[in-house]
C-alpha positions, 0 to 999 in steps of 0.5 A: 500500500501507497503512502497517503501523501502519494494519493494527493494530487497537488495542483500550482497556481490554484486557485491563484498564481504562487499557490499549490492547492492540494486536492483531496479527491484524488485520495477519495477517488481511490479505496486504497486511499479512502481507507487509509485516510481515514484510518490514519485519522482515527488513530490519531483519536486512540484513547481521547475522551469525547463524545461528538465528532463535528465536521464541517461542511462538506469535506469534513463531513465526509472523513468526520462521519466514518471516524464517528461511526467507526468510534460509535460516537455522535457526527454533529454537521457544521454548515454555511449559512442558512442549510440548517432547519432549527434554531442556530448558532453562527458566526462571521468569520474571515477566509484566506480568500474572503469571508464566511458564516458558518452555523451549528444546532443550538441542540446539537452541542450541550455543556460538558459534551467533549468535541473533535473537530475533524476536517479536511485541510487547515490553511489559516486556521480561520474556520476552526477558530470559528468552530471553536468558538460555536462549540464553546458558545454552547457549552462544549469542550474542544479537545482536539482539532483533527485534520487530513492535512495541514499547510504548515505555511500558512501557521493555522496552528497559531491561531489555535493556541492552547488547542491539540492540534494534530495532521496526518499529512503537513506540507512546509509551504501554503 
């Protein structure tokens, strides 16, 4: 079997000159691949307490879920603006190319509940703040920030100071 940095396909200068935008798909459109991301992942999470897995909208949705299935614990969706049908939780926020408002169930986070955040890729680190700040919001504890991978460049880690922090794959650059 293949290294998960082998099944990323990276692509320069997009979406702008200067950048390499490393596509997940390619890992996603490969069982082998599949497979070993989120295997690699979830054993990241050996011997954490936590009750939920949140994952954001919509790659995060897709490595979140089988970690929460595969742990039998709770999958809690985070999603842009506007996606989810009861009362909500949301927050503003900047991107590394714009900006962004993401939101939560109020009911999906109750006090004491112990939260990973598992997502796709951490740039600036801007959306897991946010994340961060919802799930506190409503009472919860974030215990770790779990991601495929992570632009080393771009100091996401920074601003989550005081947060675990882990990655399976890290690239030096942005």
């Amino acid at each position: 079997m293949k290294k998960l940095e082998e099944y990323v396909v990276s692509i320069p200068d997009y979406p702008e000159k200067g950048i390499i935008f490393r596509d997940v798909t390619s890992i996603l459109e490969d069982p082998e691949g599949l497979q070993l991301s989120i295997r690699e992942l979830q054993d990241k999470l050996e011997g954490m307490d936590f009750n939920i897995v949140i994952g954001p909208e919509s790659r995060g949705f897709i490595f979140g879920m089988p970690i929460a299935y595969n742990l039998q614990k709770a999958f809690v969706p985070i999603r842009k603006k506007g996606k989810l049908p009861c009362e909500t939780a949301s927050i503003k926020y900047d991107l590394e190319y714009g900006s962004a408002e993401i939101e939560i169930h109020k009911r999906s986070i109750k006090p004491g509940d112990k939260v990973v955040i598992v997502d796709d890729l951490m740039a600036t680190g801007g959306t897991a703040e946010a994340m961060i700040k919802l799930i506190e919001g409503l009472g919860g504890e974030v215990v770790e920030v779990l991601c495929l991978i992570e632009l080393m460049g771009l100091k996401g880690r920074e601003k989550l100071k005081g947060y675990k922090v882990d990655s399976v794959i890290q690239y030096p650059g942005n």
